[in-house]
N, C-alpha and C positions, 0 to 999 in steps of 0.2 A: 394323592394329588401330585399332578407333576410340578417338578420345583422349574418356576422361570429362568432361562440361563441371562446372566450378570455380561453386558460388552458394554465395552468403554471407547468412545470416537475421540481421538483427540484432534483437533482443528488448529483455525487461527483466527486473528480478526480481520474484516472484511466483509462486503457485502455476500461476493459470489460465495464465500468462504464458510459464511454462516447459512446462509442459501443451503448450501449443499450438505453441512452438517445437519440442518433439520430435517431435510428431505431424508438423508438416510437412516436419521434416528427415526421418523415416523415410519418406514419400514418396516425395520428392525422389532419397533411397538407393537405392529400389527401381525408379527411372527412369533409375537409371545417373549419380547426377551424385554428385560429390563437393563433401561439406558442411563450410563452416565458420561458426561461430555466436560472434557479438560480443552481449555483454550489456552494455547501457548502463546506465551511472549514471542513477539518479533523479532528481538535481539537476546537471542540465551547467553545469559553469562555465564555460566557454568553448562554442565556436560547433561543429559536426560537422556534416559535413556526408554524408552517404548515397547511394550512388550503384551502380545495375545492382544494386541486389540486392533481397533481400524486408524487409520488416518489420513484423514481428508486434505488435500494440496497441500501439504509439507515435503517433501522430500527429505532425505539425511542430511547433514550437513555436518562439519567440525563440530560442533556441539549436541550434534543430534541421531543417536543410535536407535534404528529399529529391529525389532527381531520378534519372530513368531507372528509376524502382525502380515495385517491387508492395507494398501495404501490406495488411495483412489487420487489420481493425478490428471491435470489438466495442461495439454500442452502447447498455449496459443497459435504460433507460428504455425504448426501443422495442423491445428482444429483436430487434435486427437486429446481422446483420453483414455488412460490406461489404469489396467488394476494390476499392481505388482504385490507379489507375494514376497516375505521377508523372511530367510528361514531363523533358525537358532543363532546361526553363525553370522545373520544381517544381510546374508547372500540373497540379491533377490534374484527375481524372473517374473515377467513379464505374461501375467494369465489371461489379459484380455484387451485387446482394442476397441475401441469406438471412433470410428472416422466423422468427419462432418459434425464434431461438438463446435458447439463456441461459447461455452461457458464450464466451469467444476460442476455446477448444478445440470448440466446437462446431461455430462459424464454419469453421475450418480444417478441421476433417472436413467439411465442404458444398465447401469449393473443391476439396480432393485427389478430389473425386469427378469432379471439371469435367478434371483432368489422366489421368483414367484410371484415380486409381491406390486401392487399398483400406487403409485403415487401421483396425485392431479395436483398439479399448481394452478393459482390464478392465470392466465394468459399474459396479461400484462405485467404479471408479477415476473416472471420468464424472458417475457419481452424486455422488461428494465433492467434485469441484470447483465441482458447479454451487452444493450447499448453501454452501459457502466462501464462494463469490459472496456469497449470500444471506444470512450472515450466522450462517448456522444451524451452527456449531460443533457444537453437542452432538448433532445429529441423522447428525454423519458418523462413520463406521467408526473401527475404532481405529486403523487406520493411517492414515487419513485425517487423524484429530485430530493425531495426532503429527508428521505434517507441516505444519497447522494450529501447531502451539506452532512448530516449527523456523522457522517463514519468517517468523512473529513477531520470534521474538529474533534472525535474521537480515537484514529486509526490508531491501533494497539494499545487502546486501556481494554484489560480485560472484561472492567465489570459493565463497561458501555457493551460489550461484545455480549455479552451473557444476554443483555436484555433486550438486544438484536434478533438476539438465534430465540429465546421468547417469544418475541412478537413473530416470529415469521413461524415456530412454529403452531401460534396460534389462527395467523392467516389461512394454513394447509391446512390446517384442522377444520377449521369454518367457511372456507375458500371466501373471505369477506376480506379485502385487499383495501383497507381503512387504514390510515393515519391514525397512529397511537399516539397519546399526547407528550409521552418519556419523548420521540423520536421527533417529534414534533418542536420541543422547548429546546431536543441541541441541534433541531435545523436553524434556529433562529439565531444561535450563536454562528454560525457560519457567516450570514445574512450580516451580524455588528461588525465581523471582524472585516470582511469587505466595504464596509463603512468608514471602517479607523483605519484602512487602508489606504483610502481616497482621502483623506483629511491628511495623512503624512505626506500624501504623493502631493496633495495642493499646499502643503505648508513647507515642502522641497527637504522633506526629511531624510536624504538621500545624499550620496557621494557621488557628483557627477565628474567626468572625464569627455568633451567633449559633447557629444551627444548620448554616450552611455550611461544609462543609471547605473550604481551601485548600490539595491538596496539591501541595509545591515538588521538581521532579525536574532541580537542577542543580548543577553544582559548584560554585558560586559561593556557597552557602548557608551561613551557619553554622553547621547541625546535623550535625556529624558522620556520623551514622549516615546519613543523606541521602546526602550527599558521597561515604563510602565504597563505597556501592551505586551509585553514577548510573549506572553501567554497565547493571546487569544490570534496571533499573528504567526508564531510558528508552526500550527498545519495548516494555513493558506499559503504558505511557502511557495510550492510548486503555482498555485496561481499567482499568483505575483511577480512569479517570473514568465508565467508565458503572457499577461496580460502586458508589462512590457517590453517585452519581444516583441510580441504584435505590432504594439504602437512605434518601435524605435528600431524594428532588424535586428539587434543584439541588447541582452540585458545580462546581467549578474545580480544573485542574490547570495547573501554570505549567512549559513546559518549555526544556531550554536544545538548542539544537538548533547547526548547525553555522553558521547564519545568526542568529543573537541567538535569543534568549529571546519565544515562543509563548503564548499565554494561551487554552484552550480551555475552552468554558462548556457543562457537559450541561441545559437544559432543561424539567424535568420538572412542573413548579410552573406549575398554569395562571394563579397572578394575578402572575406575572412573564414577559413579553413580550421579545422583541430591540428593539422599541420603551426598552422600559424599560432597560435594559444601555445602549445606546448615550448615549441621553439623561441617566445617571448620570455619565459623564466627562466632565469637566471639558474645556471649548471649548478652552484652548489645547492639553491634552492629544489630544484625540481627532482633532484636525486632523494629526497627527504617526501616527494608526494606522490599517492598515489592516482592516475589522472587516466579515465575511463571514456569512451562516446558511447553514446545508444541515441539512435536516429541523429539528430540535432543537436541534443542536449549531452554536454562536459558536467565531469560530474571530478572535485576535487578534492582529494582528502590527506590529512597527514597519513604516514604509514605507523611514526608513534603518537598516537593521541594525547600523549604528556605536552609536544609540541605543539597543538595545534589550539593556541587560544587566538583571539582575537588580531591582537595586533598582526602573532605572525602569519594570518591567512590575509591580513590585511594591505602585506609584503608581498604576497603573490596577485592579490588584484593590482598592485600598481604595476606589477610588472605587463601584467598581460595587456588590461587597459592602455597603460601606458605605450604599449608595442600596437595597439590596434588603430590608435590615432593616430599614429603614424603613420600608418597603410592607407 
């Protein structure tokens, strides 16, 4: 009897992420090999290193060594995706293109085709991940959404992840594109948390500066009501900064993360520039931050995390605010 060969996929958390980790373990299923799948941490504290096996959208990084393995990567900007080979040495090269993806999971349906093997998703299961990509929440199905909120209030706990890449790879399997009721009970935490969101934003539980919110999402804060939510209000972060953006041109949302305290700035106001944000901080402060753009959004952080509690990220919103009022 021949003995099954043993591959190991290691991933991440994510929709497309777990998407495309099932998709290629049920390939792999139906080529006789037996699967085990490790979901990596977001943020490696220490060094991993990866070896003989696959890896789905991760790429190496300071903490992250591959060698002897197969990487399947997804490269939005260019709607490519590639399979890079890793040798002994971690050396890679580049063994296959796919033009025209727009998703990891798409990616990985172009290589299971290079091994023989055929994989059907649901249609609209395909269709939701790619809108998710995209940004496009309200344009995906309602199961779609629901997953959409879950991987929000979840995005890198592992064991939420694990029961993700379950249920999706039980959808491939049945191609029955149903709401699971696990996935289902943390859409709903999503749903309270933009509830308690709006009861802070109407009880003005924020730092304002003119017409600029500041809102603060740490423990560390003296407003109770803050404090007692941080939980359920630290991954609707990014919404909460673009939902006031929208309404106000410019927002700040100050977050406390498991590396210090984060300062992210939404954009929206054409006579204020990242030019102008940066140039508002004060020299010896701004020499101590490290301060980023992608599209719109300033993204702020200490460079030593020992520094970066509250109050003193708290010294860089007044500086900036403080300078934007004035323009």
């Amino acid at each position: 009897m021949k003995m099954k060969t043993s591959v190991t996929i290691y991933s991440k958390s994510g929709f497309d992420e777990s998407l495309a980790t099932a998709t290629l373990a049920t390939a792999l299923l139906s080529k006789g090999s037996r699967i085990y799948v490790e979901f990596l941490s977001n943020t490696l504290s220490s060094p991993v290193v990866i070896n003989s096996s696959y890896v789905v959208g991760v790429p190496p990084s300071n903490n992250l060594t591959i060698v002897n393995s197969t990487a399947i990567l997804y490269i939005p900007p260019k709607n490519l995706g590639v399979v890079v080979k890793y040798d002994d040495q971690g050396k890679s090269e580049v063994l296959m293109r796919f033009s025209n993806v727009n998703s990891l999971t798409n990616a990985v349906l172009d290589y299971v085709e290079t091994l023989n093997a055929k994989v059907e998703l649901p249609e609209q299961l395909l269709k939701d991940v790619i809108l998710y990509n995209q940004g496009q929440i309200d344009k995906m199905s309602k199961v779609g959404k629901a997953i959409a909120k879950a991987v929000k209030m979840n995005y890198g706990l592992i064991d939420f992840t694990q029961k993700l890449y379950t249920y999706l790879l039980e959808v491939i399997k049945t191609r029955s594109y149903k709401l699971n009721p696990d996935i289902a009970k943390e859409a709903e935490k999503y749903d309270v948390a933009l509830r308690t969101f709006e009861e802070l934003l109407n009880a003005k539980e924020y730092i304002q500066y003119g017409n600029i919110k500041v809102f603060v999402i740490s423990r560390q804060i003296s407003k109770e009501a803050i404090k007692n939510n941080y939980a359920i209000l630290k991954p609707i972060a990014y919404d909460i900064l673009v939902r006031l953006c929208r309404e106000d041109g410019i927002s700040m949302v100050v977050l406390e993360t498991e590396l210090g305290h984060t300062l992210r700035i939404c954009l929206g106001r054409r006579d204020v520039s990242f030019v102008n944000i940066v140039s508002s901080i004060r020299k010896d402060l701004s020499e101590k931050l490290d301060i980023s753009l992608k599209g719109n959004h300033v993204l702020i952080k200490f460079k030593n995390p020992s520094e970066s509690n509250l109050d003193r990220m708290l010294e860089v919103v007044d500086d900036i605010a403080t300078g934007i009022v004035r323009t």
